[in-house]
C-alpha positions in Angstrom: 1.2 -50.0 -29.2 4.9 -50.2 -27.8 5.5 -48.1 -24.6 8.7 -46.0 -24.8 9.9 -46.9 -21.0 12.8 -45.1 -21.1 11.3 -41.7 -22.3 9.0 -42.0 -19.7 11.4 -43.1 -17.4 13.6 -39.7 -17.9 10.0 -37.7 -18.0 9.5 -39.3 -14.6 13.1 -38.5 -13.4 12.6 -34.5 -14.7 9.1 -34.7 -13.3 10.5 -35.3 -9.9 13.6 -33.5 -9.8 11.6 -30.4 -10.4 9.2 -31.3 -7.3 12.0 -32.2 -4.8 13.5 -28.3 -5.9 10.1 -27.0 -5.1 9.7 -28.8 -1.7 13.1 -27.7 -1.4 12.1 -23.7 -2.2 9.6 -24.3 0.1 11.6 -26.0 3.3 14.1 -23.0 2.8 11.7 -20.0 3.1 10.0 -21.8 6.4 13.4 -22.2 7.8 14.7 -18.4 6.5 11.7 -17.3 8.7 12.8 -19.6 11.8 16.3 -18.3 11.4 15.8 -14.9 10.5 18.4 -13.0 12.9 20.7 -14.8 10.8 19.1 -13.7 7.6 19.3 -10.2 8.5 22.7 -10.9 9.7 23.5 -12.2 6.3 22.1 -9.6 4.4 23.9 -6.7 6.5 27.6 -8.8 5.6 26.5 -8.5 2.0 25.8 -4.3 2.8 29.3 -3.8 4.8 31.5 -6.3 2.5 32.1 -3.6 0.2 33.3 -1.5 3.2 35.8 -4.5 5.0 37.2 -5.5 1.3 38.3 -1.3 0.7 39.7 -0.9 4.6 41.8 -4.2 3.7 43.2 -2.1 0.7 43.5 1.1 2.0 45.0 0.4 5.1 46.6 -2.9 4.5 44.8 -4.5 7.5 43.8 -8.2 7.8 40.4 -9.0 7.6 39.7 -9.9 11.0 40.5 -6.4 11.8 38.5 -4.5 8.9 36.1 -6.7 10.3 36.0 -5.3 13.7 36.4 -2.2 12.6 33.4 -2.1 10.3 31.3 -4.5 12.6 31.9 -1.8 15.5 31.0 1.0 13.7 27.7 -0.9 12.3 27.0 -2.5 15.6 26.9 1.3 17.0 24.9 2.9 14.7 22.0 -0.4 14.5 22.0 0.3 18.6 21.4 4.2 18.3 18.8 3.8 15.8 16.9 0.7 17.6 16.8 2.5 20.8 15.8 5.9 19.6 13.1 3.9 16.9 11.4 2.0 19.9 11.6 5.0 21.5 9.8 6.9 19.2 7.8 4.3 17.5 5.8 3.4 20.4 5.6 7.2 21.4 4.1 7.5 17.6 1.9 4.4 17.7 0.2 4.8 21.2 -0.4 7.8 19.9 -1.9 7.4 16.9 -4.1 4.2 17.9 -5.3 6.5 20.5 -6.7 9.0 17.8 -7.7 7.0 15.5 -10.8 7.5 15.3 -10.9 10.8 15.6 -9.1 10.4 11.9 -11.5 8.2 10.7 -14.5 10.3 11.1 -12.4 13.2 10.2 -11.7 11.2 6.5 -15.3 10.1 6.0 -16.5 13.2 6.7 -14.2 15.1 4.1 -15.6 12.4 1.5 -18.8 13.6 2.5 -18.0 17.6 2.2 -16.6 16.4 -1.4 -19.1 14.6 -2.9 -22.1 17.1 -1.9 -19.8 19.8 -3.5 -20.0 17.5 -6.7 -23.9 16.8 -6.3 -24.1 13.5 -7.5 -27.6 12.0 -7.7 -28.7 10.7 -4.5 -28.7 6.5 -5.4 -25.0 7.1 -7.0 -24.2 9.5 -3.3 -25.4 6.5 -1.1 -23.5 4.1 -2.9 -20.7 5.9 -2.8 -20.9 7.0 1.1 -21.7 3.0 2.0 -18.9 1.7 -0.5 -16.1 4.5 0.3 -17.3 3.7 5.0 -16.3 0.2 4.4 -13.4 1.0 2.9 -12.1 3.2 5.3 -13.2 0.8 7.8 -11.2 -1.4 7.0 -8.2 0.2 6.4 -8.6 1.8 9.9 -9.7 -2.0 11.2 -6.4 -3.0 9.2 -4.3 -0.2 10.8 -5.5 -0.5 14.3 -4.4 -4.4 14.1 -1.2 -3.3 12.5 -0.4 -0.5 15.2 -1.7 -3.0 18.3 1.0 -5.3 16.7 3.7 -3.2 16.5 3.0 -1.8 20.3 3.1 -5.5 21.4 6.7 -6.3 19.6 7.8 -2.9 21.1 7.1 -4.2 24.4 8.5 -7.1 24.3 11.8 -6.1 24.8 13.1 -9.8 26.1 12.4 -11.1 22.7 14.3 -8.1 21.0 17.1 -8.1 23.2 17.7 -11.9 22.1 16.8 -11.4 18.1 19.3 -8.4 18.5 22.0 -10.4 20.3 22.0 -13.3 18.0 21.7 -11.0 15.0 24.9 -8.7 16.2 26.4 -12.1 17.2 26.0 -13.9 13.7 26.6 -10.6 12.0 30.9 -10.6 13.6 31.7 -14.1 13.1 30.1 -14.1 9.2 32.7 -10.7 8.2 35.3 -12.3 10.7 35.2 -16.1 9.7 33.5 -16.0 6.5 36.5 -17.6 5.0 36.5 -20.5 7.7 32.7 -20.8 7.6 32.8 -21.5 3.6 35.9 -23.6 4.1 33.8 -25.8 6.8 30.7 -26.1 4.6 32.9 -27.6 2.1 35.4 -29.7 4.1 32.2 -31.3 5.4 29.9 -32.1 2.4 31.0 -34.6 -0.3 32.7 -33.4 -3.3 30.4 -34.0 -6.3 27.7 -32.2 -4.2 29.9 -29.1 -4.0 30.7 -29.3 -7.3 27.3 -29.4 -8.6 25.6 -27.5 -6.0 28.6 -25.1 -5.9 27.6 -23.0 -9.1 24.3 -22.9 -8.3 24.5 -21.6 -4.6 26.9 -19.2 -5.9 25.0 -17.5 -8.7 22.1 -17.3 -6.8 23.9 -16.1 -3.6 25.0 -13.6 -6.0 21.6 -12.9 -7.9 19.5 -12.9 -4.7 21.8 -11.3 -2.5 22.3 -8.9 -4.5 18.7 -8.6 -4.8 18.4 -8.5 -1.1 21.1 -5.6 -1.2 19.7 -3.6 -3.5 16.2 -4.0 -1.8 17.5 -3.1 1.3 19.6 -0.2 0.4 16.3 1.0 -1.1 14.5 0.8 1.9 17.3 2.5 3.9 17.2 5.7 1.2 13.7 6.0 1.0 13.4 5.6 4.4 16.2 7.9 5.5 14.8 10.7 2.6 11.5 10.5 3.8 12.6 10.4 7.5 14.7 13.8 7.0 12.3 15.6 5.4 9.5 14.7 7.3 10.9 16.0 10.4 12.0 18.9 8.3 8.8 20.1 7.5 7.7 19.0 11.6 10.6 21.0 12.3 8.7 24.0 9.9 5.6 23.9 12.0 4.0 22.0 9.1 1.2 19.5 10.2 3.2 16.2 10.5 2.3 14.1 13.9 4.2 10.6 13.0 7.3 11.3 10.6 8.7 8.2 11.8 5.6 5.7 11.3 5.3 7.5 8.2 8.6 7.3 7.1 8.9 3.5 7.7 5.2 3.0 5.7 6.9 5.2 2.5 10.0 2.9 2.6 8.8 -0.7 3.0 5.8 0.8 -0.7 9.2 2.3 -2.1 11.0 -0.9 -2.0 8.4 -2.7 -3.9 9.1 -3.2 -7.8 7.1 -1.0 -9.9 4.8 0.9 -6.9 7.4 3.2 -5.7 6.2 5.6 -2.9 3.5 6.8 -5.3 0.4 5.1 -3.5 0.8 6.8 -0.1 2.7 10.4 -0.9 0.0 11.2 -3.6 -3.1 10.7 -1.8 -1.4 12.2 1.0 -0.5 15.0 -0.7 -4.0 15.2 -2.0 -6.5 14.7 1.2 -4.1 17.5 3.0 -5.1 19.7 0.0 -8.8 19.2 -0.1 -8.4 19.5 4.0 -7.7 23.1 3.2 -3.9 22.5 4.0 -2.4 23.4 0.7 1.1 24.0 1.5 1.3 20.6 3.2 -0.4 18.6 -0.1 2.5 20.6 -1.8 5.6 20.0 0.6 4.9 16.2 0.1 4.5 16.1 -3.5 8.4 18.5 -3.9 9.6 15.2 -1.2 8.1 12.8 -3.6 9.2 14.1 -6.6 12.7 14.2 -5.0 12.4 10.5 -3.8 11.5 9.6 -7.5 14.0 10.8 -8.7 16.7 9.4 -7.0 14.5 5.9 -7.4 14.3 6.5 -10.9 18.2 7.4 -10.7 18.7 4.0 -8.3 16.5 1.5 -9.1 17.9 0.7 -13.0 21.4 0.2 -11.3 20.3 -1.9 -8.0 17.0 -3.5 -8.6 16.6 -4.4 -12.3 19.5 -5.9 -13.2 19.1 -8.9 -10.2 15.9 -9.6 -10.6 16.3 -9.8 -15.1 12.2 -10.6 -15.4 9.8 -8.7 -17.2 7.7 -6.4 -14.7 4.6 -8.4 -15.7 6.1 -11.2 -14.0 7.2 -9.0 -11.1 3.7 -8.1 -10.5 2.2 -11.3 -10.9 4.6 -12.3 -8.0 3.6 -9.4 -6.0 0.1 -10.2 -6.8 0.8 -14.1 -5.6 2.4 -13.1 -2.6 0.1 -10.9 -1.3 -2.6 -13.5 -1.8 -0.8 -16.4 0.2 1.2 -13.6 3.1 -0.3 -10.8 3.3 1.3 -7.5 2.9 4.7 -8.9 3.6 4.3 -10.7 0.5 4.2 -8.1 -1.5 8.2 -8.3 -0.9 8.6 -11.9 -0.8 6.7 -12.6 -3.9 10.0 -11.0 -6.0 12.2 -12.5 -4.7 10.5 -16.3 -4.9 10.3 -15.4 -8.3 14.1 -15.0 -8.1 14.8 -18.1 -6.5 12.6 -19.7 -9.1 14.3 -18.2 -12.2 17.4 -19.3 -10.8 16.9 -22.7 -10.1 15.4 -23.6 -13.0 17.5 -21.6 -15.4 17.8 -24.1 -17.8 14.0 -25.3 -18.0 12.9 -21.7 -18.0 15.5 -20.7 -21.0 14.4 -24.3 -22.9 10.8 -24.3 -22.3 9.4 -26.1 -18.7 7.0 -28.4 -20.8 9.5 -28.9 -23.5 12.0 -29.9 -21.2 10.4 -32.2 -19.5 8.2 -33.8 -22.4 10.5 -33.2 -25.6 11.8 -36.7 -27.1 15.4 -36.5 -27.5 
């Protein structure tokens, strides 16, 4: 039997070339956590790009000073809205972690009120009542760790003050110098790299970030929807205690792919009802059927398009990352998936074993 070394050989070569991307993947999200001011800085240029490009038009101004101009206004508003959100975030939190188990007991005690109005038989009741306790124990253990969390961020205002400043900081010189910064990068790297690397940084800096836009302009709607009429109804003497937390919690489901804000509106809107307060179960389902429909309106134009997988796919990634991160990987699985479809475009489109193992 004659060994084919050269098939082998190029197997070999594919075989590793596709583990040095994903070590590569992999080096990149550890440092995109390490550097995330810059991240967030990154993604914020992408958000007010748009804006610099159309003051350079209208007004005939040079970038450097659309710029400032945008960077000021943006730098203002992120300010206002981090001081008033710590503000009232750990007014909100302290808050609820203090009655928190007043809600608890309050929950499994509704449960019990509704499934003795049913009269289930008494083996199928106990089940029920031990299986529904130690859920809602640990969604209130999960919670209490959550809100302990977010109280101890709060007060570490040292470490905000610096994330901020380096964010702010990284955020003026990328619209200001991005020119200069992408001349730099390629002044200093050798020229077959950025030729072949060139194309592929640049679609996915465009298929990602736009990703990342879209994502986070979702957020920012849902949240800002959510936030208003929340504070609407508060406003109307209706039974709302933490508009902001709850705001922030509707966004960061609403920006997942294929959830939407259905998972916490609906069974909001459902234990106020069987709580006897009707008209708040219904004010929340009118704000969720308004926040679907501008998602429904949104989310074809902004979402769908970057990421270009089908939502099987999308969940299986959501799925993944939740299983390796936690909740926050409910949003990074998507957009690993992203990365991944981009990189290996061409094995994904030609098959990944046929690629690798086809004899040409």
């Amino acid at each position: 039997m004659i060994i084919d070394m050269s098939y082998w050989t190029r197997v070999g070569k594919r075989i590793l070339y596709v583990i040095l991307i994903l070590i590569g993947l992999i080096i990149a999200l550890k440092l995109s956590v390490f550097y995330m001011p810059f991240l967030i800085a990154f993604i914020i240029s992408l958000i007010i790009e748009p804006a610099i490009r159309f003051i350079m038009k209208k007004l005939k101004l040079t970038r450097k000073t659309s710029s400032i101009i945008i960077f000021i206004v943006v730098a203002t508003v992120i300010l206002g809205g981090l001081a008033w959100g710590i503000v009232a975030l750990f007014s909100e939190a302290s808050n609820l972690l203090q009655s928190l188990n007043f809600y608890v007991d309050k929950m499994y005690s509704l449960f019990q009120s509704f499934t003795n109005k049913i009269h289930f038989p008494y083996e199928i009741n106990q089940v029920l009542q031990n299986s529904t306790g130690g859920i809602i124990n640990t969604a209130s253990n999960w919670l209490r760790n959550s809100l302990t969390g977010l109280l101890n961020i709060i007060t570490s205002i040292p470490t905000i003050a610096i994330y901020f400043v380096v964010t702010i900081m990284a955020l003026y010189l990328i619209c200001v110098d991005k020119v200069y910064i992408l001349d730099q990068i390629e002044h200093h790297l050798p020229k077959k790299w950025v030729f072949k690397l060139g194309t592929h940084i640049k679609e996915l800096t465009k298929t990602l970030g736009g990703y990342l836009k879209a994502e986070v302009t979702l957020i920012l709607i849902s949240f800002i929807i959510s936030l208003i009429g929340l504070y609407i109804l508060k406003i109307a003497k209706f039974n709302i205690e933490y508009p902001l937390l709850m705001a922030l919690f509707i966004g960061f489901v609403d920006a997942l792919p294929i959830l939407g804000s259905g998972p916490v509106m609906v069974p909001w809107a459902i234990v106020s009802g069987l709580n006897g307060d009707l008209k708040l179960g219904i004010a929340i389902i009118i704000l969720f059927a308004i926040m679907s429909t501008i998602r429904q309106f949104l989310e074809p134009k902004l979402v769908s398009k970057h990421i270009g997988t089908h939502p099987i796919f999308t969940l299986i990634a959501m799925y993944t990352g939740f299983k390796f991160l936690g909740v926050i990987g409910l949003l990074v699985g998507p957009i690993i998936l992203i990365i991944i479809k981009n990189v290996f475009a061409t094995f994904i489109d030609e098959g990944v074993v046929k690629t690798i193992f086809d004899k040409k």
